[in-house]
DOMAR-718685 format. One record per residue (C-alpha): residue in three letters; x, y, z. Coordinates in steps of 0.2 Angstrom, whole numbers, padded with zeros to 4 digits, always signed. Example, Ala and Ser with C-alpha at 12.3 -4.5 7.8 and 13.67 -1.06 7.14 Angstrom:
! residues 2
Ala+0062-0022+0039;Ser+0068-0005+0036;
END
This chain:
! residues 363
Unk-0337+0567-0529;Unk-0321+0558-0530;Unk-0317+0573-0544;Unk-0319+0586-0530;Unk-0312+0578-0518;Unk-0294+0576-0531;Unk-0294+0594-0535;Unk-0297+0598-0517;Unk-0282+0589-0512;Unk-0272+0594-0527;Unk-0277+0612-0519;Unk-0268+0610-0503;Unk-0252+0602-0511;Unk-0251+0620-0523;Unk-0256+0631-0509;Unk-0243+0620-0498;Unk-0230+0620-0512;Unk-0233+0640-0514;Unk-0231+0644-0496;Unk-0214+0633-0495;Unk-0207+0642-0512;Unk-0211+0658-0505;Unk-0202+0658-0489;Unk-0188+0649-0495;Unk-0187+0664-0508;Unk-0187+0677-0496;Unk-0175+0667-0483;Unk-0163+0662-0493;Unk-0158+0681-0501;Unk-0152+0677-0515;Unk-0147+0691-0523;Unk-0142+0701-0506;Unk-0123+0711-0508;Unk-0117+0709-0493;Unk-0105+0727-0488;Unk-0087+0728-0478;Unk-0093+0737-0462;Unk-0080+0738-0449;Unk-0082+0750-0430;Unk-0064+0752-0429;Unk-0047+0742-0428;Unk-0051+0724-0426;Unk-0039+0709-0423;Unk-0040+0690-0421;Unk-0041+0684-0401;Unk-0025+0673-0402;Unk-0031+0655-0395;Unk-0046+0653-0402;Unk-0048+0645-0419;Unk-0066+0633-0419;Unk-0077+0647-0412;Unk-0084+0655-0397;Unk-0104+0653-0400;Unk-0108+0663-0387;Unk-0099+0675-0374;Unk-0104+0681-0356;Unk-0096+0698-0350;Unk-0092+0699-0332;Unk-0094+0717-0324;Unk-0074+0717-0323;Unk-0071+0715-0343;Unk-0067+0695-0340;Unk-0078+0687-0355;Unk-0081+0668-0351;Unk-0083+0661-0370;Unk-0090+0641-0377;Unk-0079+0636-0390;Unk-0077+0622-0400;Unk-0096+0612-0401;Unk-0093+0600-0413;Unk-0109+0595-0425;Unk-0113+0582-0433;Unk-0098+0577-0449;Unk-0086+0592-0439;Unk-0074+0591-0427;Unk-0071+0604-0413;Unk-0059+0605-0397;Unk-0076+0611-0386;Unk-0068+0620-0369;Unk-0073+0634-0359;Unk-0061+0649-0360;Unk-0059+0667-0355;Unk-0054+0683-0364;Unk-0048+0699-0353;Unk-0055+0715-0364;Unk-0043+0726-0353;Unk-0029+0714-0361;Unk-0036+0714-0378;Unk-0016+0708-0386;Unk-0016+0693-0376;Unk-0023+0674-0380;Unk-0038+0668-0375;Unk-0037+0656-0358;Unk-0041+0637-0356;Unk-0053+0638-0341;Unk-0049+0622-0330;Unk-0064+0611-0326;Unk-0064+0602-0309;Unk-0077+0589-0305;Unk-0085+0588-0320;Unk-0085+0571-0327;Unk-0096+0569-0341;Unk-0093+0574-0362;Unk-0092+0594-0365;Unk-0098+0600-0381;Unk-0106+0618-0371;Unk-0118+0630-0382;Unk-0126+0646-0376;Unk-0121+0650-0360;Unk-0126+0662-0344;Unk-0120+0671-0327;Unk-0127+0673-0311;Unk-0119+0681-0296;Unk-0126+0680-0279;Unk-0118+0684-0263;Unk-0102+0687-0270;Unk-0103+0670-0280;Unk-0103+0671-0299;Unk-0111+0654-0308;Unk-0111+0651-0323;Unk-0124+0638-0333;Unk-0119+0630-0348;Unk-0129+0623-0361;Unk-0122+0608-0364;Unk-0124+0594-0380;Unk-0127+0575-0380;Unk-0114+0566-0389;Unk-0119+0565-0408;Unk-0119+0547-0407;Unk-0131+0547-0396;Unk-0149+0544-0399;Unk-0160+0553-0397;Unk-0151+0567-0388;Unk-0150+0572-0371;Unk-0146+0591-0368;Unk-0140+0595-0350;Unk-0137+0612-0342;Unk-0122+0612-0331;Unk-0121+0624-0318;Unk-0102+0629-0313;Unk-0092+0639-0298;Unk-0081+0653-0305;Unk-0065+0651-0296;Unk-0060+0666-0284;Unk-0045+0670-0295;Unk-0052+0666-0314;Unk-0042+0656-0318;Unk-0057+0637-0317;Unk-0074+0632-0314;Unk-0080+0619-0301;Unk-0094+0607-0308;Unk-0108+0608-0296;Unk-0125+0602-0304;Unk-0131+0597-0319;Unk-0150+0600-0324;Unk-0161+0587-0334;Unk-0180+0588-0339;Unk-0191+0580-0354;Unk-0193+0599-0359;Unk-0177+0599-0368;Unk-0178+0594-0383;Unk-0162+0602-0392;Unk-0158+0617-0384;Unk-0150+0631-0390;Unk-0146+0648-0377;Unk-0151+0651-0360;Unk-0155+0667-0346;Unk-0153+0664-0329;Unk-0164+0676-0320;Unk-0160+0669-0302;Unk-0152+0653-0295;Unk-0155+0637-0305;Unk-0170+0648-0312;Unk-0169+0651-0330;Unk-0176+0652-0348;Unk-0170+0643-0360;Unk-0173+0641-0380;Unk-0176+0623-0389;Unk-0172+0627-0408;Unk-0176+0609-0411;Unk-0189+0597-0403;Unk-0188+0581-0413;Unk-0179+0570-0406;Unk-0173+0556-0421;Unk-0160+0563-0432;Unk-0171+0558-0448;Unk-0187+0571-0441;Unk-0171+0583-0436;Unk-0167+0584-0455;Unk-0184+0586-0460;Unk-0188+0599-0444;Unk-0172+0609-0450;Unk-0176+0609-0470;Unk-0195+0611-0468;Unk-0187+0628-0456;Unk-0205+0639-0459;Unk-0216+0625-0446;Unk-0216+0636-0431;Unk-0211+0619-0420;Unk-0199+0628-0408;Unk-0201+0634-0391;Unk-0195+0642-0375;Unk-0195+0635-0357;Unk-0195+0642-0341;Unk-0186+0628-0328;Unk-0190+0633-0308;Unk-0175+0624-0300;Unk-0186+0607-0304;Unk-0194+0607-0319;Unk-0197+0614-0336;Unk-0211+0621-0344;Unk-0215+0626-0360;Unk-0218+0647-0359;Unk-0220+0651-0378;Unk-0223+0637-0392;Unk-0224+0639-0411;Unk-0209+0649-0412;Unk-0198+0650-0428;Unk-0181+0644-0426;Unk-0178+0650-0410;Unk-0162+0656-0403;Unk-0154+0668-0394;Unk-0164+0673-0377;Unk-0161+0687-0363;Unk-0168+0698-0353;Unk-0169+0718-0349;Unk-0156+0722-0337;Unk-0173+0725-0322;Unk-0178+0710-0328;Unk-0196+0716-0335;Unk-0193+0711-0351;Unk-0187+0696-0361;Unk-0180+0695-0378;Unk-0180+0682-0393;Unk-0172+0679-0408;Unk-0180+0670-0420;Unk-0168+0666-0432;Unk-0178+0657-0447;Unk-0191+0672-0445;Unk-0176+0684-0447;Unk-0186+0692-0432;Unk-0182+0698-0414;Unk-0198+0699-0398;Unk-0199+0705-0384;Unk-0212+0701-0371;Unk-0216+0706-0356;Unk-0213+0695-0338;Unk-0229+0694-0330;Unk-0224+0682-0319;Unk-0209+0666-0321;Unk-0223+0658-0332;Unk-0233+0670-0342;Unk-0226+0680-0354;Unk-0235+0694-0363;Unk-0231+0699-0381;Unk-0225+0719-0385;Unk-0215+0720-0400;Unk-0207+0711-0414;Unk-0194+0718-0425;Unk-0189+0712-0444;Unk-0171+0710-0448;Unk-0168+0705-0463;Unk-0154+0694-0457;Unk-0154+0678-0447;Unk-0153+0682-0429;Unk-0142+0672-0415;Unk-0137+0676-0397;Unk-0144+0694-0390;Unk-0133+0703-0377;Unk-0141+0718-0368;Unk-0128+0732-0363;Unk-0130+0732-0344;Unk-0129+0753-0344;Unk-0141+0755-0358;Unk-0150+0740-0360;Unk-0148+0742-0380;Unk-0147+0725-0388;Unk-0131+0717-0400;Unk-0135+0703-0409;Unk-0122+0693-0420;Unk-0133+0687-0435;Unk-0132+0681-0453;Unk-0135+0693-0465;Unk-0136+0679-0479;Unk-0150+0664-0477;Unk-0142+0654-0494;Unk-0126+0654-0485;Unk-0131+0650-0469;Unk-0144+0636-0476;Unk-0130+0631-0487;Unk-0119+0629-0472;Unk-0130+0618-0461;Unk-0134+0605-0475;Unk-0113+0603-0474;Unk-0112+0611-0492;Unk-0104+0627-0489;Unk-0089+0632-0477;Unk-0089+0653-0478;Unk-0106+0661-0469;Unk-0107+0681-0470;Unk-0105+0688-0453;Unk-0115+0705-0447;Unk-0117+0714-0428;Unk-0132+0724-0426;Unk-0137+0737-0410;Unk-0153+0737-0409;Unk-0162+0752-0396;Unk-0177+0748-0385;Unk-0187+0757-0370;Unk-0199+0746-0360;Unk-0200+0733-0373;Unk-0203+0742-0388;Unk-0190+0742-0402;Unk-0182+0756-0408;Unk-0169+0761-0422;Unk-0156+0747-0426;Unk-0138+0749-0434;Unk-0126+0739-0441;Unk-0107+0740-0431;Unk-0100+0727-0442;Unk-0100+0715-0458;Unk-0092+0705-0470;Unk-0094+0693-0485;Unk-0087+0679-0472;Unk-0070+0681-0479;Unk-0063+0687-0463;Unk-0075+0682-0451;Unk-0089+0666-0456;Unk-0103+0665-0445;Unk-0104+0676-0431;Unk-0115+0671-0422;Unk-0113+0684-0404;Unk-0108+0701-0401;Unk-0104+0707-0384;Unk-0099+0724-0382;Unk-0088+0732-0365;Unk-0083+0751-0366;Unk-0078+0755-0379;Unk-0077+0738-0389;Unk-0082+0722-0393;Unk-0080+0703-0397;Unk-0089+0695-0411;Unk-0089+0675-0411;Unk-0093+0663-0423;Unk-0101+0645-0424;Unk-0086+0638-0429;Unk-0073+0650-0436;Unk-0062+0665-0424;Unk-0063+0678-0414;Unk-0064+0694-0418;Unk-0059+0710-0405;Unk-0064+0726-0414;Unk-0063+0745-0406;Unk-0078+0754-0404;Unk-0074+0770-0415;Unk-0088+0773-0429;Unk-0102+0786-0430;Unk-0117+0768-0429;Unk-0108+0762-0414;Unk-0110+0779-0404;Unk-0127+0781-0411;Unk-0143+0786-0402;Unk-0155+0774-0404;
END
């Protein structure tokens, strides 16, 4: 019996062990060449130089940016700041915060108008010293002339774990993604090397508290919905994967369609006139992998369009890439006319016009 009972044991460890190798071998993509792809003339945004993790598009062409979230061994300048796409040659502005008192070190973020007030919510990181972490979403009032936000409320609940990116889908009603829910930095290591345990999740918070809409996810990350609403999308970046699911109701979310990458997903913008989706991603997963474990500085950047029509994915193609020699790690495309902004985890700003044959594309 004990026999047995060894070689079954020994069986799970192989089957384990096999299941790890293969997924690493298909993350990591190894031997991937990685093209120069470019949608038109493209230049730097003058101001900002530790990244702008993810962008929000007013109607008017003002993008509101997060810039600067510092990690763990890295050092940012985190701030909130504004790019005018009709001004494209200008620097990026410093957004001026009143009333807000606490640390910011801001992540994905959203807006919400309502009766001629425009909100925007913040995800927004505890301290790295802090242990274990304590993710807050601030909500703040744009100011009449652009130019600074007013801290009005700040949301806590036990459902946020490590939060990621958010949709606002009414007042102080949103979805938000937890692409880490350990909450010591010893089982973040491990939750973060061991990336194909589906642990993550996504949460719907009703003004009071959270709950958790979708569990086992893998890695997830960006999140929005269709511009009626109808639909929600995810990126699941250790998947290389984005879904899109049905709103049934605020809680219940139904499945529709899942599309394969082949490159690690970040924040999803839909096109407000088309309802198209860009999403900034990493077409490499050794460099990415590389980068989070603090071995490597340069990450392949890549923007993809990717069609859809009530939920279901269509075709996808790729408006821009590089090796990570002029842009590392986007990590959001936002487009506005006729051009867009790629930001990066921790790198520039890039503003590029919209001339190429993928970029005008049907999908």
């Amino acid at each position: 019996m004990g026999f047995f009972l060894r070689f079954f044991f020994y069986g799970i460890f192989v089957a384990a062990a096999g299941l790890f190798a293969s997924r690493l071998i298909e993350f990591l993509d190894v031997n991937k060449v990685i093209h120069t792809n470019v949608p038109g003339p493209c230049k730097f945004v003058k101001g900002v130089e530790h990244g702008a993790e993810d962008i929000a598009v007013l109607p008017s062409g003002v993008a509101i940016l997060s810039t600067g979230r510092t990690r763990t061994g890295s050092q940012g300048n985190p701030a909130l700041m504004t790019f005018d796409f009709s001004t494209p040659q200008e620097a990026a502005k410093l957004l001026k915060l009143t009333g807000f008192k606490g640390a910011l070190n801001p992540h994905g973020i959203s807006v919400y108008t309502e009766s001629g007030q425009t909100y925007v919510y913040v995800v927004n990181h505890a301290p790295n010293t802090q242990s274990p972490p304590s993710d807050t979403i601030e909500r703040f009032l744009l100011n009449a002339d652009r130019q600074g936000l007013t801290w009005e409320k700040s949301f806590r609940d036990s459902e946020f774990l490590g939060l990621n990116d958010l949709v606002v889908v009414g007042k102080d009603k949103f979805y938000t993604t937890n692409s880490f829910t350990m909450q010591s930095k010893l089982l973040r290591e491990l939750e973060m090397i061991f990336f194909m345990v589906p642990l993550q999740n996504v949460v719907y918070f009703d003004g009071k508290q959270g709950t958790v809409v979708l569990n086992g996810r893998y890695g997830s990350n960006g999140i929005n919905v269709s511009p009626d609403k109808k639909f929600l999308y995810l990126s699941e970046l250790t998947k290389k994967r984005i879904s899109s699911f049905r709103i049934v109701s605020s809680l219940k979310l139904e499945p529709i369609d899942t599309k394969y990458l082949g490159s690690l997903p970040n924040s999803v913008d839909v096109d407000p006139e088309t309802g198209d989706l860009w999403v900034g991603a990493f077409p490499s997963g050794l460099a990415g992998y590389a980068n989070w474990l603090g071995f490597a500085n340069q990450i392949p950047s890549q923007a993809l369009r990717i069609g859809v029509k009530d939920g279901k994915f269509a075709g996808s193609a790729e408006i821009y890439s590089d090796d990570g020699s002029v842009l590392s790690g986007a990590s959001v495309v936002v487009p506005y006319k006729r051009a867009i902004l790629l930001g990066t985890t921790d790198n520039k700003l890039l503003h590029c016009q919209l001339l190429s044959f993928n970029a005008a594309l049907k999908l």
